[in-house]
Each structure stands twice: as C-alpha cells, then as structure tokens.
MIFI-835893 format. One line per field, with one value per residue: x negated, y negated, z of N, C-alpha, C, CB in turn. Coordinates in Angstrom, 3 decimals, padded with zeros to 6 digits, always signed. Each point is the difference from the previous one (the first is absolute). Glycine has a CB too. Layout:
MIFI-835893
n.X = (X, ...) $
n.Y = (Y, ...) $
n.Z = (Z, ...) $
ca.X = (X, ...) $
ca.Y = (Y, ...) $
ca.Z = (Z, ...) $
c.X = (X, ...) $
c.Y = (Y, ...) $
c.Z = (Z, ...) $
cb.X = (X, ...) $
cb.Y = (Y, ...) $
cb.Z = (Z, ...) $
This chain:
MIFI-835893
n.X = (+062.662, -000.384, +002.972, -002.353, +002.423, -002.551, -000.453, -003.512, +000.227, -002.425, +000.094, +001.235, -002.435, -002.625, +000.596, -001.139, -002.730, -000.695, -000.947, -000.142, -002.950, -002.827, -001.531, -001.730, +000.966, -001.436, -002.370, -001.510, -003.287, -001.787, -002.441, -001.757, +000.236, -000.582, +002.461, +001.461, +001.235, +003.543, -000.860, -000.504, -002.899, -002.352, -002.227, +001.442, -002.262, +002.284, -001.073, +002.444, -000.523, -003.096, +000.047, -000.753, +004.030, -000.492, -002.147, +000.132, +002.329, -002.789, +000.349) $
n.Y = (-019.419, -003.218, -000.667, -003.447, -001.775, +000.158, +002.974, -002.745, -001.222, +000.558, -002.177, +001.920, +001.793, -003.344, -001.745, +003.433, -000.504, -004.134, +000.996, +002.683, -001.608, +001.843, -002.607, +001.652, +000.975, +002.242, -001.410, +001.937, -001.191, +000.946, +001.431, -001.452, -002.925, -000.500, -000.867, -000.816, +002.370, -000.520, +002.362, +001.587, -001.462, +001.705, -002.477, -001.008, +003.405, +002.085, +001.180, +001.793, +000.149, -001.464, -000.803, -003.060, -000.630, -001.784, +000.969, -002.585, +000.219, +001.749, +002.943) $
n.Z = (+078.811, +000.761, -003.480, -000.259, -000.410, -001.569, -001.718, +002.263, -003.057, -000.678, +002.078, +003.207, -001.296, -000.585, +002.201, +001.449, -001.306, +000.342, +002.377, -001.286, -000.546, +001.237, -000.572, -002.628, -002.694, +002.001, -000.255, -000.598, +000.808, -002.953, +001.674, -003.192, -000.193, +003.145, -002.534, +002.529, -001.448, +000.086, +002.871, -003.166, -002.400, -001.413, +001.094, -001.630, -000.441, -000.075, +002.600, +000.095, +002.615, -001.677, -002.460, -001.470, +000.825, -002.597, -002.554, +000.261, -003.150, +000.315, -001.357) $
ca.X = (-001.242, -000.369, -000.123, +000.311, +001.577, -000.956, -000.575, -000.660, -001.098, -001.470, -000.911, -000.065, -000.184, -001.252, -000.268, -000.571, -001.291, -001.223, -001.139, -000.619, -000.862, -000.350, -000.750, -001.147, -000.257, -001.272, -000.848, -000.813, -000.555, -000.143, -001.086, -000.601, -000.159, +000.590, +001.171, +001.591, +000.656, +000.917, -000.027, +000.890, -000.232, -001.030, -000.905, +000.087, -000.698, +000.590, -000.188, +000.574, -000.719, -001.163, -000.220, -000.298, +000.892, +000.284, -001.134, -000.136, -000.473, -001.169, -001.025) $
ca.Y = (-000.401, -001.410, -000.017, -000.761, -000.273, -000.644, +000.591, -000.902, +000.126, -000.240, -000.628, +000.161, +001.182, -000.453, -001.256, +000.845, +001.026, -000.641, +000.190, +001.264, -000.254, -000.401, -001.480, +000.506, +001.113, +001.273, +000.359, +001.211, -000.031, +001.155, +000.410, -000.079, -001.398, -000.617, -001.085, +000.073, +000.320, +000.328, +001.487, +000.927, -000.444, +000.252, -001.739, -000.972, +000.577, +000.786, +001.075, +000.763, +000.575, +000.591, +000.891, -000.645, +000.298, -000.885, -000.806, -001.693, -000.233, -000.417, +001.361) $
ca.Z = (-000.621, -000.006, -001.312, -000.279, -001.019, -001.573, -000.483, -000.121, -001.064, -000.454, +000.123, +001.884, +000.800, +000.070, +001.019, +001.064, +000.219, +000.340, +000.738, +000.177, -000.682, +001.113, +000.225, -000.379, -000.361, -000.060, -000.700, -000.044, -000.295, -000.289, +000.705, -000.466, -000.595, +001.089, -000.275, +000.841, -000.851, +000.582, +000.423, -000.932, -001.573, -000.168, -000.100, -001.397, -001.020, +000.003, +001.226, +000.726, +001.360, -000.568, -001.619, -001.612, -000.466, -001.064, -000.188, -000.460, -001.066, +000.281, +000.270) $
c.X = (+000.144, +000.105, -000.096, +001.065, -000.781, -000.795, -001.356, -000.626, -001.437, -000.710, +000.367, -000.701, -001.894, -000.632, -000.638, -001.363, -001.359, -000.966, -000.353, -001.380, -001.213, -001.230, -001.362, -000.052, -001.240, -000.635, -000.962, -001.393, -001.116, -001.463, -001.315, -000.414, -000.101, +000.616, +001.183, +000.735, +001.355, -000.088, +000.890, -000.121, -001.772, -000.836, +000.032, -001.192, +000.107, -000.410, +001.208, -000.390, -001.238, -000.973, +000.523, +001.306, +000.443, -001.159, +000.382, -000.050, -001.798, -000.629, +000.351) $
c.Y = (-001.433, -000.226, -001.905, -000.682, -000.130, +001.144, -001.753, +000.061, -000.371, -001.001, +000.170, +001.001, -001.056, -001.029, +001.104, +000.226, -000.947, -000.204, +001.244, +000.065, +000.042, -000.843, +000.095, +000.902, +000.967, -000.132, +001.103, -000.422, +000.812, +000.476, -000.185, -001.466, -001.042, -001.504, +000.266, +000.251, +000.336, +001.895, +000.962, -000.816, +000.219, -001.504, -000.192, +000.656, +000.997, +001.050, +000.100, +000.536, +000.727, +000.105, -001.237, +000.470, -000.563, -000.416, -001.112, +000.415, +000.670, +001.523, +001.020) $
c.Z = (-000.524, -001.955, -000.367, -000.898, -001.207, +000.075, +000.239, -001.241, -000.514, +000.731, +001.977, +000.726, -000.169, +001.040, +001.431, -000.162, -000.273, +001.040, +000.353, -000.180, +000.661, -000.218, -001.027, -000.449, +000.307, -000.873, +000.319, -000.532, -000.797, +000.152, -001.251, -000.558, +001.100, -000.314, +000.912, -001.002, +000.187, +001.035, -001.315, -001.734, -000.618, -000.345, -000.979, -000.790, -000.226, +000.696, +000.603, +000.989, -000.852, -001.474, -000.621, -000.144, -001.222, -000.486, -000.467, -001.748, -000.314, -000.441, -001.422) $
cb.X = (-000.531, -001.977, +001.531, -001.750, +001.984, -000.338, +002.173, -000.066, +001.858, +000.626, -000.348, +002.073, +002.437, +000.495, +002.534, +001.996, +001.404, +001.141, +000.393, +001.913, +001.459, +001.099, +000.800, -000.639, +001.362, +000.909, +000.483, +002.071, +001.250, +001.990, +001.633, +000.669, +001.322, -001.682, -000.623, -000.063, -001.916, +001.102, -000.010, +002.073, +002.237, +000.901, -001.545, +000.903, -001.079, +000.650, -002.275, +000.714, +002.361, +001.311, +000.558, -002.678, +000.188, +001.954, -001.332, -001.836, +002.043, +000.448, +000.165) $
cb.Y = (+002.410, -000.032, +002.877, +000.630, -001.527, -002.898, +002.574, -000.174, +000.082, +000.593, -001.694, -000.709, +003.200, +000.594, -002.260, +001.030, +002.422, -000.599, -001.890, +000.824, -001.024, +001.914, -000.359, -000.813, -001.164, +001.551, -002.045, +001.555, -001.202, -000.336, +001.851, +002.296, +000.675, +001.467, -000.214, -001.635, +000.407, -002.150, -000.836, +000.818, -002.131, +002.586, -000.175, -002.572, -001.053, -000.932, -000.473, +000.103, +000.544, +000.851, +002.986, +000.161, +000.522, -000.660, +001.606, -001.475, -002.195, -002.180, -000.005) $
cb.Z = (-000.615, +002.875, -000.315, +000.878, +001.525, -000.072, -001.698, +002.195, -000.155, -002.142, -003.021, -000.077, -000.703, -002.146, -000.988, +000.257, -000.981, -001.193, +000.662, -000.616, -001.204, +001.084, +002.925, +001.064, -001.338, +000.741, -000.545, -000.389, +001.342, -001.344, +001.896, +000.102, -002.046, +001.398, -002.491, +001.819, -000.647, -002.294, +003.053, +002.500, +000.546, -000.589, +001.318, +001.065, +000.210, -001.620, +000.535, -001.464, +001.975, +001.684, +000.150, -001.103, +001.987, +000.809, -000.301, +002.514, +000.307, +002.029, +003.233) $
C-alpha cells in the first residue's frame, strides 16, 4: 500500500485545493419574490422556497 514518506502541510495541502473553487457560485431563484439568491440560503427578505422565514425589523 502506497504511504506517503512526508506528512504535507496546511499551507500545501491548501495551495493543492486552491482550485477546487468553483467559478459561479449556484443560484436560485426565489419564486415568490423572484429575487436571486445563494441556493440553500435564504433571500435577503427573508423567504425560503416559498415561505416567510425571518422577520424584518419592520414587521
């Protein structure tokens, strides 16, 4: 079995996975508001697929 001699460190293993990154983060668009939005987060006016999840100051 294949063992490496060095143990590689932090910043090599990191230098490695800098391009892992990918170019365009996903998005989503949200249906009720039809704001963009990260996927899996919720819009800046706080909707959720669909639904009111966070209220504003405001309300």
């Amino acid at each position: 079995m294949a063992v490496p001699q060095n143990r590689k460190t932090p910043s090599k293993r990191g230098m490695h996975r800098s391009h892992d990154h990918l170019a365009n983060p996903p998005t989503a668009i949200e249906p009720t508001t039809g704001e963009v939005h990260l996927r899996h987060h919720i819009s800046p006016t706080g909707f959720y697929r669909g639904k009111k999840v966070v209220r504003s100051k405001g309300e």
